[in-house]
C-alpha positions as CSV (number, residue, x, y, z in Angstrom):
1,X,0.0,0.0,0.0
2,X,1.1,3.2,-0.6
3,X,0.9,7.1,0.9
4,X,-1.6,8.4,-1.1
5,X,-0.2,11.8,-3.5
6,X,-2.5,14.1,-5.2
7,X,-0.5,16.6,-5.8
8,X,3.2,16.7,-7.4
9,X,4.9,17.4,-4.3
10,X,3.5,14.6,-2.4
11,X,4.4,12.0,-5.2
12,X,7.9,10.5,-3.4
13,X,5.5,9.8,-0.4
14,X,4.4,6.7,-2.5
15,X,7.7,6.1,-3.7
16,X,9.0,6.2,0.1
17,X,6.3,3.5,1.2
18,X,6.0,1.4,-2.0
19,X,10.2,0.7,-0.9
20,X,9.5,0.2,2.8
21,X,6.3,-2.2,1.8
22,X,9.1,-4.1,-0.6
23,X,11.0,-4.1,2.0
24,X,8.8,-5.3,4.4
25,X,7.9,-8.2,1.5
26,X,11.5,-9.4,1.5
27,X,11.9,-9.9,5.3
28,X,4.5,29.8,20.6
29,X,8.3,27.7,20.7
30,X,9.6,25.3,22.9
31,X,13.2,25.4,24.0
32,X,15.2,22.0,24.5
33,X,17.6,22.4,26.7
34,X,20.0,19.8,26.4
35,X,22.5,20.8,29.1
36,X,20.9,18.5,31.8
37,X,19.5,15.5,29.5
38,X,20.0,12.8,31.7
39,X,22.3,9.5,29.7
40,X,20.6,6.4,29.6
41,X,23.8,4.5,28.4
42,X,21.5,3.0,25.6
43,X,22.7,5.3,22.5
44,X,26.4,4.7,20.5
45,X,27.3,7.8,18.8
46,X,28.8,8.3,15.6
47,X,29.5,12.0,15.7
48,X,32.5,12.8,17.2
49,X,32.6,14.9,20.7
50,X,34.2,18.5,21.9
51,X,32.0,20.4,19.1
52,X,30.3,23.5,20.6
53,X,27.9,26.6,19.7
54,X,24.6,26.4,18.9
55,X,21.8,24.7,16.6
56,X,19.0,26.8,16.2
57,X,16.0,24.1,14.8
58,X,12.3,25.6,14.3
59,X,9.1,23.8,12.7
60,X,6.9,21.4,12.8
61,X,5.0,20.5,16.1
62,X,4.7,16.4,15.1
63,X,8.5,16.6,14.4
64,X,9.3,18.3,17.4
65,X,9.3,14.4,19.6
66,X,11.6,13.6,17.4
67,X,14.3,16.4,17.3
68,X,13.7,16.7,21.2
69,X,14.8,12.9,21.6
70,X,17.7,13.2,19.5
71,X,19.1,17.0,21.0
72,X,18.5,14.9,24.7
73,X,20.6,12.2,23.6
74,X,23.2,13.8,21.4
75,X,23.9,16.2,24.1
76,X,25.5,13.8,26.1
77,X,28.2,13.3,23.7
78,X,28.4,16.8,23.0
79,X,27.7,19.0,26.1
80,X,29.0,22.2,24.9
81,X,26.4,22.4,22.0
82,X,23.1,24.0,22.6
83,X,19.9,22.4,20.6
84,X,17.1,25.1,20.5
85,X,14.3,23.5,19.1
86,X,10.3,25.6,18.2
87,X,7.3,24.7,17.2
88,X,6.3,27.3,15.1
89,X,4.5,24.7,12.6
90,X,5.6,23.7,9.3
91,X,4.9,27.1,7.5
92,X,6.3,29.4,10.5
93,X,8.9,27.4,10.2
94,X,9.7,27.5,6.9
95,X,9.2,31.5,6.9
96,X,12.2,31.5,10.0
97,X,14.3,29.2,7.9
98,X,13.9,31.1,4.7
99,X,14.7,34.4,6.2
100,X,18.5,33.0,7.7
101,X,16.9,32.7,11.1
102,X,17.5,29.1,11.8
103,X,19.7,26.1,10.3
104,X,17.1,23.3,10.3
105,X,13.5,23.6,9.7
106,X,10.9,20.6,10.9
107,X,8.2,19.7,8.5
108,X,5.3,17.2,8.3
109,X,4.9,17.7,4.8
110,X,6.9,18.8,1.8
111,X,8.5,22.6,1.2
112,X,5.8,24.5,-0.7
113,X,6.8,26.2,-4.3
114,X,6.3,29.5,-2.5
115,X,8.7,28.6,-0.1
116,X,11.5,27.2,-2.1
117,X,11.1,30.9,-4.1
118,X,11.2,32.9,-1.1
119,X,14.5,30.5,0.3
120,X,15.9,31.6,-3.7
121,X,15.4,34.9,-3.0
122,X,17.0,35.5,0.2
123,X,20.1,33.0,-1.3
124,X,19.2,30.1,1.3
125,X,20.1,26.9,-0.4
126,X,19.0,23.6,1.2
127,X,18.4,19.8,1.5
128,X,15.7,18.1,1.8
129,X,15.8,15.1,4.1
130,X,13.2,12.7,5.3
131,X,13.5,11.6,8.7
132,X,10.8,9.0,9.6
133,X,7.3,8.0,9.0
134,X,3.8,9.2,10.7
135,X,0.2,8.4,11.1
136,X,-1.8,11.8,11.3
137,X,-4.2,10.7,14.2
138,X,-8.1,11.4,14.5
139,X,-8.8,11.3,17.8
140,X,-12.0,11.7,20.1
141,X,-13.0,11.9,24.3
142,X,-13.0,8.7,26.1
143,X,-16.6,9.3,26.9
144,X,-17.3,8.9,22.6
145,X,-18.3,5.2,22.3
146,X,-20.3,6.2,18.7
147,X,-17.5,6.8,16.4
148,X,-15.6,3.4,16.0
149,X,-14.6,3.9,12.8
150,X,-15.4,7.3,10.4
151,X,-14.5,7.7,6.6
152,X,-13.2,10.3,5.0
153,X,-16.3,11.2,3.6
154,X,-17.6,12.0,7.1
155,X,-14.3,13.5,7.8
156,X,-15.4,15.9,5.0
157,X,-19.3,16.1,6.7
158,X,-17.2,17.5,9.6
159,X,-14.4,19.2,8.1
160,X,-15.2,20.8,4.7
161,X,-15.8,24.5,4.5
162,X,-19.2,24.1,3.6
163,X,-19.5,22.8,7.0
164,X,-18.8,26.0,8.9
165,X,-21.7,27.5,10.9
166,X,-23.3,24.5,9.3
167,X,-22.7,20.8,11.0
168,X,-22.6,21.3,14.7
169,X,-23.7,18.2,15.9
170,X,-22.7,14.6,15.2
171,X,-26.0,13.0,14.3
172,X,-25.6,15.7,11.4
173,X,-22.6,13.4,10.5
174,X,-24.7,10.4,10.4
175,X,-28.0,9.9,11.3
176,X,-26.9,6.4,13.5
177,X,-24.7,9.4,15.8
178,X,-26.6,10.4,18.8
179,X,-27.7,13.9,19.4
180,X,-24.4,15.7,20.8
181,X,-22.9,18.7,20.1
182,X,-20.1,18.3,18.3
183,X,-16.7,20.2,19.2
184,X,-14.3,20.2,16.6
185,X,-9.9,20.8,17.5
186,X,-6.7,21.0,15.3
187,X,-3.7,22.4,14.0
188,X,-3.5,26.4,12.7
189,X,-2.9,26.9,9.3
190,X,0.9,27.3,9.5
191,X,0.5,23.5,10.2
192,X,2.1,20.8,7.7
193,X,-0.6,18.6,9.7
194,X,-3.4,20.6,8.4
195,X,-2.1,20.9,4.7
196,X,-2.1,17.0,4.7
197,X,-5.8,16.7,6.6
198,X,-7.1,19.2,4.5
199,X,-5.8,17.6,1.3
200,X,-6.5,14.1,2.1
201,X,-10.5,14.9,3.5
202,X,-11.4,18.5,1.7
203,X,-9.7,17.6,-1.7
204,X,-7.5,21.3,-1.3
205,X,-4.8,22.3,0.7
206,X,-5.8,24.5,2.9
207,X,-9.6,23.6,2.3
208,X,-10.9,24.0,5.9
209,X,-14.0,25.0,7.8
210,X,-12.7,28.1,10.2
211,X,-15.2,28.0,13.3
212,X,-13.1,25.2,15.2
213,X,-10.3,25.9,18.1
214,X,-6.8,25.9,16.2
215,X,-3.7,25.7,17.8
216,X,0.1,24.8,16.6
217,X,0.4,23.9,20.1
218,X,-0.7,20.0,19.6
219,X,-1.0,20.1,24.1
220,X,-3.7,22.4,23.6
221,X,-5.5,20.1,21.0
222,X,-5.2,17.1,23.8
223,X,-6.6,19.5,26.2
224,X,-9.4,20.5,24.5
225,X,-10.8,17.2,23.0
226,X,-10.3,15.9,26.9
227,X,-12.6,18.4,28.1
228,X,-15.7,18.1,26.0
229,X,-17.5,14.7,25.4
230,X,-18.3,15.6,21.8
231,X,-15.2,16.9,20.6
232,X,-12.6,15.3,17.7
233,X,-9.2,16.7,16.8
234,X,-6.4,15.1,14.9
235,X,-2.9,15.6,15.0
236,X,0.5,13.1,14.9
237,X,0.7,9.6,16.3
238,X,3.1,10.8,18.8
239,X,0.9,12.6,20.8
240,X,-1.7,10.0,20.7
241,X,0.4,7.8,22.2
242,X,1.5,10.1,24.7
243,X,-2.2,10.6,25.5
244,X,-3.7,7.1,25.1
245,X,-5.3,7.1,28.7
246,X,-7.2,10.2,28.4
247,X,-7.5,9.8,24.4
248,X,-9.5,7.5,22.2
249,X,-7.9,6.8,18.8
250,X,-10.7,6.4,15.7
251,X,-10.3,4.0,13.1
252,X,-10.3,5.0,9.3
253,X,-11.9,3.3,6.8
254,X,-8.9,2.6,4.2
255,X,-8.7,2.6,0.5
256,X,-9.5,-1.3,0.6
257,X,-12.7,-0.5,2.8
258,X,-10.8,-1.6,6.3
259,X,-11.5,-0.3,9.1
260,X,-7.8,0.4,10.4
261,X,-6.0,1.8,14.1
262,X,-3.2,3.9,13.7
263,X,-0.4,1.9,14.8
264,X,3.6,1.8,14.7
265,X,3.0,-1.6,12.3
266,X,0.3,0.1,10.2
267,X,1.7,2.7,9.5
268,X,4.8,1.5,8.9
269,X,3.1,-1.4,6.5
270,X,1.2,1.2,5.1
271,X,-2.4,-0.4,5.7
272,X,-3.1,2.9,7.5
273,X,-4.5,5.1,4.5
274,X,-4.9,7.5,3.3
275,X,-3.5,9.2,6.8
276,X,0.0,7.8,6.5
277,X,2.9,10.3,5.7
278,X,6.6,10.8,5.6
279,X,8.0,13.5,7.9
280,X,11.1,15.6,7.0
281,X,14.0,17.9,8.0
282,X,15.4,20.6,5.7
283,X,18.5,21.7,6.6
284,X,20.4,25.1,5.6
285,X,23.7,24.0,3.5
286,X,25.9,27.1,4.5
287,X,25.1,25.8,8.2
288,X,26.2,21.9,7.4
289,X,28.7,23.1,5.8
290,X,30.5,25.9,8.2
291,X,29.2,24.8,11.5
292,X,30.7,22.1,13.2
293,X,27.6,21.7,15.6
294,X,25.5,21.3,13.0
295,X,27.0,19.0,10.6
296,X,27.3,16.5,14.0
297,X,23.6,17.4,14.9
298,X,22.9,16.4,11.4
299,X,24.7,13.5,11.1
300,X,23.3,11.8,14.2
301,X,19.7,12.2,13.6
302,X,21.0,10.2,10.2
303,X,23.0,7.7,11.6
304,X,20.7,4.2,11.5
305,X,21.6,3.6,15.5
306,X,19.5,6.3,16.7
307,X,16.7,4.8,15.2
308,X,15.1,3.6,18.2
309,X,14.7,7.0,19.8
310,X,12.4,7.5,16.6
311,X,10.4,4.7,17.9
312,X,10.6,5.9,21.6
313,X,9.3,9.2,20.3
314,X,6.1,7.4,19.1
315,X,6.9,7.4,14.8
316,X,8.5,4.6,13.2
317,X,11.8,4.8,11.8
318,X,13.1,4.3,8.3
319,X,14.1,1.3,6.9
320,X,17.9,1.2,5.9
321,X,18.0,1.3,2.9
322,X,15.7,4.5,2.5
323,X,17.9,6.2,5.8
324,X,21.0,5.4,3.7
325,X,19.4,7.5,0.7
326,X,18.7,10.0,3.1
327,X,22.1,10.2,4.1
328,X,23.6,10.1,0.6
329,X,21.6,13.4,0.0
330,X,23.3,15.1,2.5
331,X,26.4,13.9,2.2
332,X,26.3,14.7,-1.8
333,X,24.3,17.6,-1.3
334,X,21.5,17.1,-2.9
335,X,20.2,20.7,-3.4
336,X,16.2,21.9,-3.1
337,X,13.3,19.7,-2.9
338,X,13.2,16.4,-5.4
339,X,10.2,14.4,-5.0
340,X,11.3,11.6,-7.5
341,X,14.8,11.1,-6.5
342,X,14.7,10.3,-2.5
C-alpha cells in the first residue's frame, strides 16, 4: 500500500512507502535544553565529541518528539552544544528558515513552491531530508463510544468548508450518531498537519472550515478534546500515544474498505490510509557546511543507530536502505526539494 499523493509534491510519499512495503515483503516555541539531559547509556554515537555553539531548529509540532529525543541524547556526547528547538509549525517554520533565522526547519509535509522561491530569493540553499514516518491521528473523548470507525467522507461532513456555521452536531454526521454537540480541535494553518488533513479529506490544501479551536500547540488540541464529550481533533501519532489514557484513537476506513487503528506496524506497512505520511528535516547548506555543531547534529539524527529514539518518540523509523538515501543526500548535497529522486 502506498501514501496516497494528489499533488506533485506529495508523489515521493508513494515512492517512500511502495520501498519500505518491498521491503517489508523481502523480510509559541519550545526550547530543548540539552545541558541537563540525563544519559541512559543506551545510545552509541557516531559523531564525534568536543563540538560546541549552537543549533537553532524551528518547525513542525509532530517533528518536534523527534528532534527533542535526539538534541536529549546527542547532548550527552556533545555537552557544549546548545539544541534550540520551536514549534512554530511547518509554515512558521519555513518562513524563519527562509529568512536565515535558523539552520534546520521541521516539516510534516513537503517545502511548498512558494517557499522554495522565497528561500531563492533570500540565497538560502538547502536539503531536503526525510526523517521517519507518521500516522496523522483522529482522535476523540474517552466518553465517545459512537465513532468506532469514520470515513473520509464523514471527515469531510465534519471538516469541509461548507460545513462552517453549518454541522454542529454529530447526528448531522450520520443519522446512526446520537444527538451531541459536536466540538471540533486541530492544527492552525501554518500546520504541515493541516495541509495533509485538508488535502487528504477536503480535496485542497488549505480547504478547511474556520469556526473550530486551532492551535500549533498539539498540548492544547489534547486539552481541548479531553474536556468536551463531543469533541474530535487530529494531529501526529506521537501525541496520541502520549495521550492514550485520556484519548481514544478512531479507526479510518482505508482505501481497501478496512477499518484500520493507527499503529507503529500500520503505518509502517502502510495499511493505515490515506493518513499515512513521511516527515522531514530541511536543513540550511551554509550551516552543514561551516558549523561544526550542526553537521554533528545532522549526522546523528542520520545515523541508523539512533533509530530507536524515533520509535521511543512514538513514529516509526526508516528502513535502511531508505535512511542510507537520506544520508547520501546530504552527504552529496542534494540541493532543493526532489520528490522523484529520494
Amino acid at each position: 500500500m502506498e501514501f496516497k499523493a494528489r499533488k506533485m509534491r506529495y508523489a515521493y510519499s508513494a515512492t517512500l512507502l511502495a520501498l519500505l512495503t518491498s521491503l517489508a515483503a523481502c523480510g509559541g516555541g519550545t526550547t530543548t535544553d540539552t545541558a541537563d539531559a540525563p544519559a541512559d547509556g543506551g545510545t552509541e554515537v557516531a559523531a564525534a565529541g568536543g563540538v560546541s555553539g549552537d543549533v537553532l531548529i524551528d518547525g513542525s509540532s509532530t517533528v518536534f518528539p523527534i528532534a527533542e529525543a535526539m538534541s536529549e541524547e546527542f547532548s550527552i556526547v556533545n555537552p557544549d552544544v546548545n539544541v534550540t528547538v520551536g514549534i512554530s509549525g511547518s509554515g512558521g517554520g519555513f518562513k524563519k528558515f527562509c529568512a536565515g533565522e535558523t539552520d534546520i526547519s521541521n516539516a510534516s509535509r513537503p517545502i511548498k513552491d512558494e517557499e522554495v522561491a522565497a528561500c531563492e530569493e533570500a540565497g538560502i540553499e538547502f536539503i531536503e531530508v526525510p526523517v521517519a514516518f507518521d500516522g496523522l491521528t483522529i482522535v476523540t473523548n474517552q466518553a465517545n463510544d459512537w465513532a468506532q470507525c469514520l470515513t473520509t467522507e464523514q471527515l469531510n461532513t465534519m471538516w469541509s468548508p461548507d460545513a462552517e456555521d453549518q454541522v454542529n452536531n454529530w447526528n448531522q454526521v450520520d443519522p446512526s450518531f446520537p444527538d451531541q454537540k459536536l466540538d471540533l480541535y486541530g492544527p492552525g494553518t501554518d500546520s504541515g498537519t493541516f495541509d495533509y488533513f485538508t488535502d487528504e479529506v477536503n480535496g485542497e490544501e488549505g480547504a478547511s472550515r474556520g469556526d473550530y479551536a486551532a492551535s500549533e500547540d498539539d498540548n492544547l488540541i489534547v486539552q481541548g478534546v479531553t474536556g468536551e464529550e463531543g469533541a474530535l481533533g487530529y494531529f501526529g501519532y506521537a501525541y496520541f500515544e502520549e495521550n492514550s489514557d485520556s484519548l481514544k484513537a478512531v479507526e479510518i476506513q482505508n482505501e481497501a474498505g478496512e477499518c484500520v487503528a493507527p499503529s507503529t506496524e500500520t503505518i509502517a506497512d502502510g495499511s493505515y490510509n490515506p493518513m499515512s505520511r513521511p516527515l522531514f528535516f530541511y536543513v540550511k547548506k551554509e550551516a552543514y557546511d561551516t558549523k561544526e555543531q550542526v553537521k554533528a547534529f545532522v549526522d546523528f539524527m542520520l545515523d541508523p543507530k539512533n533509530g530507536e529514539l524515533i520509535g521511543d518518540a512514538g513514529y516509526v523509523a526508516l528502513p535502511d536502505e531508505i535512511l542510507a538515501n537520506a544520508k547520501a543526500r546530504v552527504d552529496e548535497a542534494k540541493l532543493g526539494s526532489d520528490p522523484t529522486n529520494l
